[in-house]
C-alpha angles and dihedrals in degrees: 000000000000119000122222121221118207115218142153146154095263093040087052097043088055094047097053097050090052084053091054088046090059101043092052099046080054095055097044092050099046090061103056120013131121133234082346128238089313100048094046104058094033075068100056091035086064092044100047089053084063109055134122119246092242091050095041083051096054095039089055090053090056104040092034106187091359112106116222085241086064097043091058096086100026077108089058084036090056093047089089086063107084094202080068098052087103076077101068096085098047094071092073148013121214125221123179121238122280108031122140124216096275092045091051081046103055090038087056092043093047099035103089086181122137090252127139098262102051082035091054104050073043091065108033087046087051092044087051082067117047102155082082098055136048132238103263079051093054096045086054099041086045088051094049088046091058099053106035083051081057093041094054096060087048092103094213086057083074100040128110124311093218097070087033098245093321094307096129089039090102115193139159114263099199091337083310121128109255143128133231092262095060102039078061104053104042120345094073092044096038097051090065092072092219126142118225095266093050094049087052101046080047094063112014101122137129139130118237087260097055088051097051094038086058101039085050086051103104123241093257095055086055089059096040088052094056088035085059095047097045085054094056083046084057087053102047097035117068123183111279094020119166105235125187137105106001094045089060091050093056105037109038095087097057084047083054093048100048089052094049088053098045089053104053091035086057091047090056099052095042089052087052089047100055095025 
């Protein structure tokens, strides 16, 4: 039986700048995401399991067959579309060492900068109020609001701005070339080998008081509790430091705990959005 390919210049010519396409969103999206494709949507998920009826009504209109789960990294996806770049800034905000509450405080309420956490009061604010926007608006501000409340709890969105987040704290990640950015957003995650879902249903636990403890927490204590864990990152992981094993050991259940917060806590800002 002989098997006929199909090829032509045109043909060829597509498929290698879809090729292109591809190569370049991954690289976009490898240098500056946080929590990764897992995290991400491990956040939503949870949040997703606590809507109301009436939120998880409205969300559905406006994503229509996109999951909340796949939602959750459409603002990392968008990074390979220039006319989005004014979104860059809006994924962290940076604190030098040493503030207390009140100094993190009085930074967040003088800093007018396009960063996550002014954005994001910006967009929930905007969604409150629909009848302002129209749908294809709402679907974008809901998508942002999914993944900058993950980024937030992401503890190196709120590290220095002198090494950028981490990001020029280089380290070995299993004898591999990384830096503590990255081992953040997606290599601790990553080395469980657990889909989204099972990483969900792995974590996925809290009593009625713990939901509403953390949903009540103000915006500014979210930030101060990454703020807090990022600096004791700072402390136990010097520059060149060799992390495997036993980094994973000690660290995965603040990771746990980060993505269970942010979960509920999105959920809770997404239930008095749409109330």
């Amino acid at each position: 039986m002989q098997i006929t390919t199909y090829s032509s210049p045109r043909f060829e010519a597509h498929f290698a700048i879809r090729y292109v396409v591809m190569i370049v969103c991954l690289f976009f999206y490898s240098g500056a995401s946080a929590w990764g494709l897992t995290g991400h949507r491990v956040v939503a998920e949870i949040a997703h399991q606590h809507l109301s009826k009436k939120a998880k009504k409205k969300i559905q209109q406006l994503l229509g067959d996109e999951s909340m789960a796949m939602a959750a990294n459409w603002a990392d996806f968008i990074k390979s579309d220039p006319q989005y770049n004014y979104l860059n800034t809006w994924h962290y905000v940076n604190f030098k060492s040493g503030l207390t509450i009140e100094k993190l405080k009085q930074q967040l309420a003088e800093d007018t900068a396009a960063n996550a956490y002014n954005k994001l009061h910006m967009l929930i604010n905007k969604l409150k109020d629909d009848g302002e926007l129209d749908q294809n608006t709402q679907r974008m501000y809901l998508r942002l609001i999914i993944h900058i409340v993950g980024d937030i709890h992401q503890p190196m969105h709120v590290g220095r701005p002198e090494d950028l987040g981490g990001n020029k704290i280089n380290v070995l990640w299993f004898n591999n070339p990384s830096n503590l950015h990255r081992v953040w957003d997606e290599q601790l995650i990553d080395h469980q080998q657990l889909s989204y879902t099972e990483y969900t249903q792995a974590i996925n636990y809290s009593n009625k008081q713990q939901r509403l403890s953390w949903q009540k927490t103000p915006m500014e204590q979210w930030l101060f509790e990454s703020y807090e864990i990022a600096s004791q990152l700072y402390q136990d992981t010097p520059k060149n430091a060799k992390l495997s094993y036993r980094y994973n050991f000690d660290h995965l259940a603040t990771v746990n705990q980060q993505l269970l917060k942010g979960g509920i806590r999105l959920a809770g800002v997404l239930n008095d959005i749409f109330e």
